[in-house]
C-alpha positions as a Markdown table, in Angstrom:
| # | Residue | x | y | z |
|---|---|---|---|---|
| 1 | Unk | 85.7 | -52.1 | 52.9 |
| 2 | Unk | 85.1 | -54.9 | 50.4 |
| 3 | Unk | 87.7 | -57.4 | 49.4 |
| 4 | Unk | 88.1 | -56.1 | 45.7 |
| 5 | Unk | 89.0 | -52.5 | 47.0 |
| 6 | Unk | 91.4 | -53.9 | 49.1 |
| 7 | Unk | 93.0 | -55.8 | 45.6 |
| 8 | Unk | 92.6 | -52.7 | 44.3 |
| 9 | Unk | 94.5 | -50.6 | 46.6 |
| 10 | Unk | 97.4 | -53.1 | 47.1 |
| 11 | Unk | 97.9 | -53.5 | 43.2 |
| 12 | Unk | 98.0 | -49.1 | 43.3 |
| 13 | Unk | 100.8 | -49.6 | 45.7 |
| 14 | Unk | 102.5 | -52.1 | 44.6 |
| 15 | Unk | 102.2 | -50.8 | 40.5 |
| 16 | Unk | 103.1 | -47.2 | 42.0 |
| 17 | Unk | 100.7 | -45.8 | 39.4 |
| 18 | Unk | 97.4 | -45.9 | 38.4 |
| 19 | Unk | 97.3 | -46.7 | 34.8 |
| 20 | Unk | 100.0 | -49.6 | 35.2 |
| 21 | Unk | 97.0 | -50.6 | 38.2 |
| 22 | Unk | 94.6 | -50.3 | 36.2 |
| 23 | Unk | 95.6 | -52.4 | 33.3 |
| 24 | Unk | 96.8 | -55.1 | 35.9 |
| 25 | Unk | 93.3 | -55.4 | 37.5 |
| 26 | Unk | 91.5 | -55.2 | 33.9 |
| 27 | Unk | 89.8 | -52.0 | 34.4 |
| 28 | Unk | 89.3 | -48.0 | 33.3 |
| 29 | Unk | 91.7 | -45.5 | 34.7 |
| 30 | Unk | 89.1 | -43.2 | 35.6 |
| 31 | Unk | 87.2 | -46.0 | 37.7 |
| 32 | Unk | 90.2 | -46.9 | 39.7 |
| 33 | Unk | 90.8 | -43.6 | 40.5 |
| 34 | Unk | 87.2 | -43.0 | 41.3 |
| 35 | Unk | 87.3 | -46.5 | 43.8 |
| 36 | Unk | 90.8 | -44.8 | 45.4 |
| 37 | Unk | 88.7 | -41.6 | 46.1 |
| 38 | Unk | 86.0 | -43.1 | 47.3 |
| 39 | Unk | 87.9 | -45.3 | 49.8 |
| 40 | Unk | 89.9 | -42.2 | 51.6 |
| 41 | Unk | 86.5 | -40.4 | 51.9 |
| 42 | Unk | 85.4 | -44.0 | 53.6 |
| 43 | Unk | 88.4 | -44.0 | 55.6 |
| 44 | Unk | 88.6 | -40.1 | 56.8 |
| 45 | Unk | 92.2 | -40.2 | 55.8 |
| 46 | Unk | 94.6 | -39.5 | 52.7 |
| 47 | Unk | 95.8 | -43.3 | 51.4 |
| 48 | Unk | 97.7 | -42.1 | 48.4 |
| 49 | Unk | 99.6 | -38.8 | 47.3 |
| 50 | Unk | 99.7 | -38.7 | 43.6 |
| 51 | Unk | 102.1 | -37.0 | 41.8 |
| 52 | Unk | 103.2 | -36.7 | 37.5 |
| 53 | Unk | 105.4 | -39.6 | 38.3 |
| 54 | Unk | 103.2 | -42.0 | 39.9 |
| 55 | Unk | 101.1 | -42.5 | 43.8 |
| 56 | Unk | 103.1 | -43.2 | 46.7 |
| 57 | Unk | 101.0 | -44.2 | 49.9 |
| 58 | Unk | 101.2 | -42.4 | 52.7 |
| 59 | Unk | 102.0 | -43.7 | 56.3 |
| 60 | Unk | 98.1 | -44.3 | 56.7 |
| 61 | Unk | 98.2 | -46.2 | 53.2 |
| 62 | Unk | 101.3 | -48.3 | 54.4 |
| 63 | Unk | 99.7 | -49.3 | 57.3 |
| 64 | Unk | 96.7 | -50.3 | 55.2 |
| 65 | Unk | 98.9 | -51.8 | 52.5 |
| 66 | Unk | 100.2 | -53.9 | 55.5 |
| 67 | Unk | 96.7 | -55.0 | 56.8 |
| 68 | Unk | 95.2 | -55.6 | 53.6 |
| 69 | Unk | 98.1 | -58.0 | 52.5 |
| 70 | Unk | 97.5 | -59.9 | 55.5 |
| 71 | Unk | 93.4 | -60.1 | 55.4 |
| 72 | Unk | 93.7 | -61.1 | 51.6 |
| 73 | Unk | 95.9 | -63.8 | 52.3 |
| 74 | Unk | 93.8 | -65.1 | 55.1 |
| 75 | Unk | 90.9 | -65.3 | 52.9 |
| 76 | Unk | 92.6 | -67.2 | 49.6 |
| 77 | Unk | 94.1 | -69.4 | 53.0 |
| 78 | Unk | 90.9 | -70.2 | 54.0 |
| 79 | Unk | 89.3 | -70.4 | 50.5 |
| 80 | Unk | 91.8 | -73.1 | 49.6 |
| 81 | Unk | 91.3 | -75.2 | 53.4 |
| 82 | Unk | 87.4 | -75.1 | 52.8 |
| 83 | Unk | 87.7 | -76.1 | 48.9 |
| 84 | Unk | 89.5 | -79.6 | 50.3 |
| 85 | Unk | 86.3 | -80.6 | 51.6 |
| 86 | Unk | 84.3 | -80.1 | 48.7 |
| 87 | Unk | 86.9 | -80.9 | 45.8 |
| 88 | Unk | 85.1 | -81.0 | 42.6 |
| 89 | Unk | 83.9 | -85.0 | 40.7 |
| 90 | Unk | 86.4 | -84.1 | 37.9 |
| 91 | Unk | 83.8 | -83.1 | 35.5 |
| 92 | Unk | 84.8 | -80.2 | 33.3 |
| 93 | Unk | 83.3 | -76.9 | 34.1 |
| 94 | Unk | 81.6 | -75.2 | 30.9 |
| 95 | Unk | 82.4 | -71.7 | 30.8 |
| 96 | Unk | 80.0 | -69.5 | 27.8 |
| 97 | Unk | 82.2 | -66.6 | 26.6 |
| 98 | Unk | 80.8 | -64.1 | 24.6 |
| 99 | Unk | 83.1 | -62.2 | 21.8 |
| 100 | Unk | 85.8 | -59.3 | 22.3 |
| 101 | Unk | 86.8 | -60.0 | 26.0 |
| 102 | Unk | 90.0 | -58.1 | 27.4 |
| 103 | Unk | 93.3 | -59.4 | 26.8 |
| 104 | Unk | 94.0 | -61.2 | 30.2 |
| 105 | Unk | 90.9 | -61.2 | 31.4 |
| 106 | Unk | 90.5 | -65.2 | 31.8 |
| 107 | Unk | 94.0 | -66.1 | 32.1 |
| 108 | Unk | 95.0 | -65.6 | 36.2 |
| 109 | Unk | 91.5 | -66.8 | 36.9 |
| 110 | Unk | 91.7 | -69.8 | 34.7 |
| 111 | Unk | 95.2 | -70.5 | 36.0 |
| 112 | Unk | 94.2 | -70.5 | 40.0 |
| 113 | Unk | 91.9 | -72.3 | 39.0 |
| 114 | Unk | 94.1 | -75.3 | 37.9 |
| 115 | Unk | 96.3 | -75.4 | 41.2 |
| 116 | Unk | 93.0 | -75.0 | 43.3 |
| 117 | Unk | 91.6 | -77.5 | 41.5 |
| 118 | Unk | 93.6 | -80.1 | 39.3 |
| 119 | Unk | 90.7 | -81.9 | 38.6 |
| 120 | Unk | 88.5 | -79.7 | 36.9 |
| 121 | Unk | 89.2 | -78.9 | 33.4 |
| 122 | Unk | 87.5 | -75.8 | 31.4 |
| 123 | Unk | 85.2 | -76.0 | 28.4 |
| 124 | Unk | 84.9 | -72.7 | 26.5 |
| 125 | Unk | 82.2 | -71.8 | 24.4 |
| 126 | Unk | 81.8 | -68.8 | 22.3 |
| 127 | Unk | 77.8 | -68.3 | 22.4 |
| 128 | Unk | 76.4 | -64.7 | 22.5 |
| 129 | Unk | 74.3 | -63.6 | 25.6 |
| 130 | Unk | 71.0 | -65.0 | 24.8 |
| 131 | Unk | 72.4 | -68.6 | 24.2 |
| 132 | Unk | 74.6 | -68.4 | 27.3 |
| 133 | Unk | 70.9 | -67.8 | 29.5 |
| 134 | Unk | 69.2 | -70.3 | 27.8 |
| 135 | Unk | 72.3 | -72.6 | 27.9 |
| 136 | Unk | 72.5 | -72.1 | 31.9 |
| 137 | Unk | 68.9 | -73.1 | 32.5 |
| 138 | Unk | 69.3 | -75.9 | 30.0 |
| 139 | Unk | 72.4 | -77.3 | 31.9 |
| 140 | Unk | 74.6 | -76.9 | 29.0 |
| 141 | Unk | 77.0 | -74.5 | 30.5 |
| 142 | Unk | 78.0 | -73.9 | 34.2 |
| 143 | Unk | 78.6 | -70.6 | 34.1 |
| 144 | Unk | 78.4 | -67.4 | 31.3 |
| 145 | Unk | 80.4 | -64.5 | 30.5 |
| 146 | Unk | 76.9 | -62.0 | 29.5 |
| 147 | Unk | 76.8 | -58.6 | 28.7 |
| 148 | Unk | 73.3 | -57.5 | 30.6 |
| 149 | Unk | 72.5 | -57.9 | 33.8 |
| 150 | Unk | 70.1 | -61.2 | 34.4 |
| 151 | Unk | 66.1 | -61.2 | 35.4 |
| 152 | Unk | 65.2 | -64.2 | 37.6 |
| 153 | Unk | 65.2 | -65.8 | 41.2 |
| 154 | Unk | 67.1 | -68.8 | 39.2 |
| 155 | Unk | 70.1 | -66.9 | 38.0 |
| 156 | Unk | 73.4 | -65.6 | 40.2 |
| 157 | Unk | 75.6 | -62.8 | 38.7 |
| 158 | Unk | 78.3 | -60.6 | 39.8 |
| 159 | Unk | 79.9 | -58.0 | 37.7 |
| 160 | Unk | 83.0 | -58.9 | 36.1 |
| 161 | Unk | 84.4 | -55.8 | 34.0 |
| 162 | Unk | 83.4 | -52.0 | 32.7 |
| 163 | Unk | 84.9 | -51.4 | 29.8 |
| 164 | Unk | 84.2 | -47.7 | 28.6 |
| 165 | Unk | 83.8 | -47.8 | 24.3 |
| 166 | Unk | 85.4 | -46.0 | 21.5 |
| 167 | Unk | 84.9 | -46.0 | 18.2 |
| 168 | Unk | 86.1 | -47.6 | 15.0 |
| 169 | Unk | 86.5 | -44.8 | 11.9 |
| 170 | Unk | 88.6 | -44.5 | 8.9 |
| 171 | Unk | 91.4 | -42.8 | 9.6 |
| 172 | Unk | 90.7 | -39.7 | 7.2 |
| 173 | Unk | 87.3 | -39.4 | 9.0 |
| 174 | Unk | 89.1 | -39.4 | 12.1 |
| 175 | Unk | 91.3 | -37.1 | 11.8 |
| 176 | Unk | 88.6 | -34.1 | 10.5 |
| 177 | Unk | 86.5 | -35.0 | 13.8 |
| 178 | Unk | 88.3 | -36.2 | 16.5 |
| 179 | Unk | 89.4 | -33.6 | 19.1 |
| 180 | Unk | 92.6 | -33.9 | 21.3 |
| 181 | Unk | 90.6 | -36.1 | 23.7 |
| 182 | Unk | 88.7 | -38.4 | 21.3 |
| 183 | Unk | 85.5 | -38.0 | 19.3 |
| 184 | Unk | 82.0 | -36.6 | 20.1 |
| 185 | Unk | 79.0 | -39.1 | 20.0 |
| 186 | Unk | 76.8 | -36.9 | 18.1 |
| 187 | Unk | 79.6 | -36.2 | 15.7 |
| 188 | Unk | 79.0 | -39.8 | 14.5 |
| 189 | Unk | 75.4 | -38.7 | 13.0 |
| 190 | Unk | 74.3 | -39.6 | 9.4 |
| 191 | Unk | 77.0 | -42.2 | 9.7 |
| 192 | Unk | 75.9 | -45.9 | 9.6 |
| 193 | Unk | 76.3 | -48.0 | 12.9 |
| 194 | Unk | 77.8 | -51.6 | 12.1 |
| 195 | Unk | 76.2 | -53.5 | 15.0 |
| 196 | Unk | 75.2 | -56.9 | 16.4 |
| 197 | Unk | 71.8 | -58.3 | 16.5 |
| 198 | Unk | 69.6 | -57.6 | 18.6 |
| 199 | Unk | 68.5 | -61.1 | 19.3 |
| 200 | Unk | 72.3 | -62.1 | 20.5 |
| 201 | Unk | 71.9 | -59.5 | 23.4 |
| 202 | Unk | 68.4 | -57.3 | 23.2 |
| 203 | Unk | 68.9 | -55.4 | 26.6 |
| 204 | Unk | 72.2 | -54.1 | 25.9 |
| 205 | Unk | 71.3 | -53.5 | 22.3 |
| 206 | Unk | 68.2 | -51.1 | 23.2 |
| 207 | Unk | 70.9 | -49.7 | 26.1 |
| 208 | Unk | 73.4 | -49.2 | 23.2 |
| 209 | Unk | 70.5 | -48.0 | 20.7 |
| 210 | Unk | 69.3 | -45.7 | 23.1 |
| 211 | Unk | 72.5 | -43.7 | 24.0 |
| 212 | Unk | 72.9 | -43.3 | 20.3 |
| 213 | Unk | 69.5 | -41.6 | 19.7 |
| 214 | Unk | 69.9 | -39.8 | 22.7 |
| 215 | Unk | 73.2 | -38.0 | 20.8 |
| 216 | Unk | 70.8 | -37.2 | 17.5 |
| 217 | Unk | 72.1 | -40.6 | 15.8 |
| 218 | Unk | 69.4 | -43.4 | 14.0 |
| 219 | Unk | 71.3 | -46.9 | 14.2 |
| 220 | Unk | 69.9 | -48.3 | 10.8 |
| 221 | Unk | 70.1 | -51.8 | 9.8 |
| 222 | Unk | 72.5 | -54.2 | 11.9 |
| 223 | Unk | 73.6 | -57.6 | 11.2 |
| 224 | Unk | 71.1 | -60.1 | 10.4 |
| 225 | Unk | 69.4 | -62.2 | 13.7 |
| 226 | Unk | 71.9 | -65.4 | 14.1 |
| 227 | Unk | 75.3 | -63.8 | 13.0 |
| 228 | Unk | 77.8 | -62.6 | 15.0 |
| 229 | Unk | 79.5 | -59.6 | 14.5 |
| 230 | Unk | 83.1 | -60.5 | 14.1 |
| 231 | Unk | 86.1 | -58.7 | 14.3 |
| 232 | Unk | 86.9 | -59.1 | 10.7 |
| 233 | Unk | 83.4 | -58.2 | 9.8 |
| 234 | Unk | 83.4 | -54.8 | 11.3 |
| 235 | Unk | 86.8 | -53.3 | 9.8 |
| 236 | Unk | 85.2 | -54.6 | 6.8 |
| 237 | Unk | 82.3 | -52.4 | 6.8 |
| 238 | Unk | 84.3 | -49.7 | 8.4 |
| 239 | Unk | 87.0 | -49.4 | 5.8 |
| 240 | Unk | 84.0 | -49.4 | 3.0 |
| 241 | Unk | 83.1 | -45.7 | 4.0 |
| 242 | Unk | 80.6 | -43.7 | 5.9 |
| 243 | Unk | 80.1 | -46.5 | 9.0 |
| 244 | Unk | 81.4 | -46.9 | 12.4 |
| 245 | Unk | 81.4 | -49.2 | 14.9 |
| 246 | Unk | 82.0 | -49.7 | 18.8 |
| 247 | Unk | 85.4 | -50.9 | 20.4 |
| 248 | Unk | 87.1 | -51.4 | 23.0 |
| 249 | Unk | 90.6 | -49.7 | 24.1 |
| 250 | Unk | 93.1 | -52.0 | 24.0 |
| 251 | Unk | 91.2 | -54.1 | 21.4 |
| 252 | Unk | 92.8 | -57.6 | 20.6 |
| 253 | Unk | 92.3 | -57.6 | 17.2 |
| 254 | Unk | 95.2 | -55.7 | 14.9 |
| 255 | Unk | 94.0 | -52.9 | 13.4 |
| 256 | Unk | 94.8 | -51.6 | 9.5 |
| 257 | Unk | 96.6 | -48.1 | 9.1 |
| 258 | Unk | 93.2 | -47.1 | 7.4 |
| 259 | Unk | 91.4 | -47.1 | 10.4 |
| 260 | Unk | 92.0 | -45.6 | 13.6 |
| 261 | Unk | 90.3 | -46.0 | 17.6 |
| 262 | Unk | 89.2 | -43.4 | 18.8 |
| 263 | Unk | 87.8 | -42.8 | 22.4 |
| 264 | Unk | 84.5 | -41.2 | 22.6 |
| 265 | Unk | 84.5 | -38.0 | 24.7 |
| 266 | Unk | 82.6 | -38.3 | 28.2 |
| 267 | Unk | 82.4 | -42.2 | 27.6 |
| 268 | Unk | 78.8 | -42.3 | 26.9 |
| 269 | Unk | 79.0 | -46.2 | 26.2 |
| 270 | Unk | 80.0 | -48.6 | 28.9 |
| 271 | Unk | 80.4 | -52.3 | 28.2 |
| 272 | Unk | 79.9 | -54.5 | 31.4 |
| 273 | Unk | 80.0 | -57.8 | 31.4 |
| 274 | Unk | 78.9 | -60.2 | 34.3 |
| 275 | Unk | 79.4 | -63.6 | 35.4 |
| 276 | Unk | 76.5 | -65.8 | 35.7 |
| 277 | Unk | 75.5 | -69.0 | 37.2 |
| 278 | Unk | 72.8 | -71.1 | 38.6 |
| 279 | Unk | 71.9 | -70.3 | 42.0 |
| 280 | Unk | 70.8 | -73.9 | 43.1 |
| 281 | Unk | 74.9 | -74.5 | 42.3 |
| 282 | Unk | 77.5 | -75.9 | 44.9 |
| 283 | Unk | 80.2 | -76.2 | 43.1 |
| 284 | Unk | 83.5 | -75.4 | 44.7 |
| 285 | Unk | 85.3 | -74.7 | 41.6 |
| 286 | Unk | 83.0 | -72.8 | 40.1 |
| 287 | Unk | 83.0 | -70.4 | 43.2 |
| 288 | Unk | 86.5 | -70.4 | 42.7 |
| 289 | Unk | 86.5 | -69.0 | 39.3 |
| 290 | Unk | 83.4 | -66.5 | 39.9 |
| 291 | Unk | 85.4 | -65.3 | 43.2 |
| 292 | Unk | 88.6 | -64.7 | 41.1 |
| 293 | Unk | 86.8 | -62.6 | 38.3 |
| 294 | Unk | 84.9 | -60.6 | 40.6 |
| 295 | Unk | 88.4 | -59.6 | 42.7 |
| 296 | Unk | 88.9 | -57.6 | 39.0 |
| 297 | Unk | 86.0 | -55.5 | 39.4 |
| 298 | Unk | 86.2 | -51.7 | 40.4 |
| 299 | Unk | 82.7 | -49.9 | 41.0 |
């Protein structure tokens, strides 16, 4: 049993649901309830019995709850004796972030972060995926926030999040195709795709392009190499007619009454993003920070 099912079991417990578990560890319902499945089988025995109201653990589960409590504390007790040793020299720790992260995402990490280590102060950087690679060989940042998973000996990465995408349409659209449980990919075709360049991130572009085609739909142009796609940008072109464009749930940015989120049906597109960092690197704080991003993963 890994340390992030054991955070994930103990926030199901202690949330008494999965979806309020869910948005406390950052991730999808369906993957928390996939990781909960996955450690009974692991187990041999029934952790959880789920009813309309909620999961309540069984006696198995309690004594489980009570174990992993006590094995998580040990480890954040000894993460925090050992990170004496090596405090870090008080140089600020450069942290690449890409756009449209989840609400929350940084914030508990960020804030251990501070009491573990007073000194260190954090340097954000919006920069897209490509920059954030070239910027961590470069020495420019200290760690990246990148949405495909690194090539190279020189790089470390864990996975951070999964966020499964829906779809931005005008709400008129919406409501002649959407379905009770969101919206079919393929019902997007002859539709215009308002997308980022594929220079900012090519291998999730071609993952992203490729799902598309795969569902009968042609991208078409996308924004010009060098701009972002910004929040503002894309309810633009949405509003305008006959374009959509991928979101997240729970998306950060306010959305107008004349366009509506939908999910997309058998979540064909998954966003991850991982956390990456030199491998030749020793610092203390910023295994801190990658340690407390990766306790939010679910597989």
């Amino acid at each position: 049993m890994e340390l992030r099912e054991m955070r994930a079991f103990v926030a199901v417990v202690e949330e008494g649901s999965l979806s309020a578990a869910a948005r406390r560890l950052h991730v999808s319902q369906p993957a928390l309830s996939q990781t909960m499945s996955a450690l009974e089988r692991q187990l041999g025995v029934q952790l959880l019995m789920r009813r309309r109201t909620g999961v309540q653990a069984t006696e198995a589960g309690l004594t489980l709850l009570t174990e992993a409590r006590a094995v998580l504390a040990r480890y954040d007790e000894a993460m925090t004796v050992v990170s004496r040793h090596t405090a870090a020299d008080g140089s600020p720790l450069r942290l690449g972030i890409p756009l449209e992260l989840p609400t929350g995402l940084l914030s508990p990490p960020i804030a251990g972060l501070a009491v573990a280590f007073p000194g260190t102060k954090v340097q954000a950087l919006h920069m897209s995926t490509a920059a954030q690679f070239a910027g961590l060989r470069a020495g420019e940042i200290d760690v990246g926030l990148v949405r495909e998973h690194l090539i190279g000996h020189d790089l470390d990465a864990v996975l951070v999040v999964e966020e499964p995408l829906g779809v931005l349409l005008t709400t008129d659209l919406a409501a002649k195709i959407a379905g009770p449980g969101g919206v079919r990919l393929d019902a997007l075709a002859g539709l215009s795709w308002t997308g980022f360049p594929r220079s900012g991130s090519p291998a999730w572009y071609d993952e992203l392009v490729a799902i598309m085609r795969s569902h009968g739909l042609e991208p078409g142009p996308v924004a010009p190499d060098g701009q972002e796609l910004i929040a503002d940008v894309k309810l633009a072109a949405v509003a305008a007619g006959g374009s959509f464009a991928f979101a997240p749930p729970n998306w950060a940015q306010p959305i107008p009454g004349s366009i509506t989120w939908s999910p997309l049906l058998g979540h064909p597109a998954v966003r991850r993003t991982w956390a990456a960092w030199l491998g030749s690197s020793h610092r203390r704080d910023l295994a801190h920070l990658v340690a407390s991003l990766e306790h939010q993963v679910l597989a």
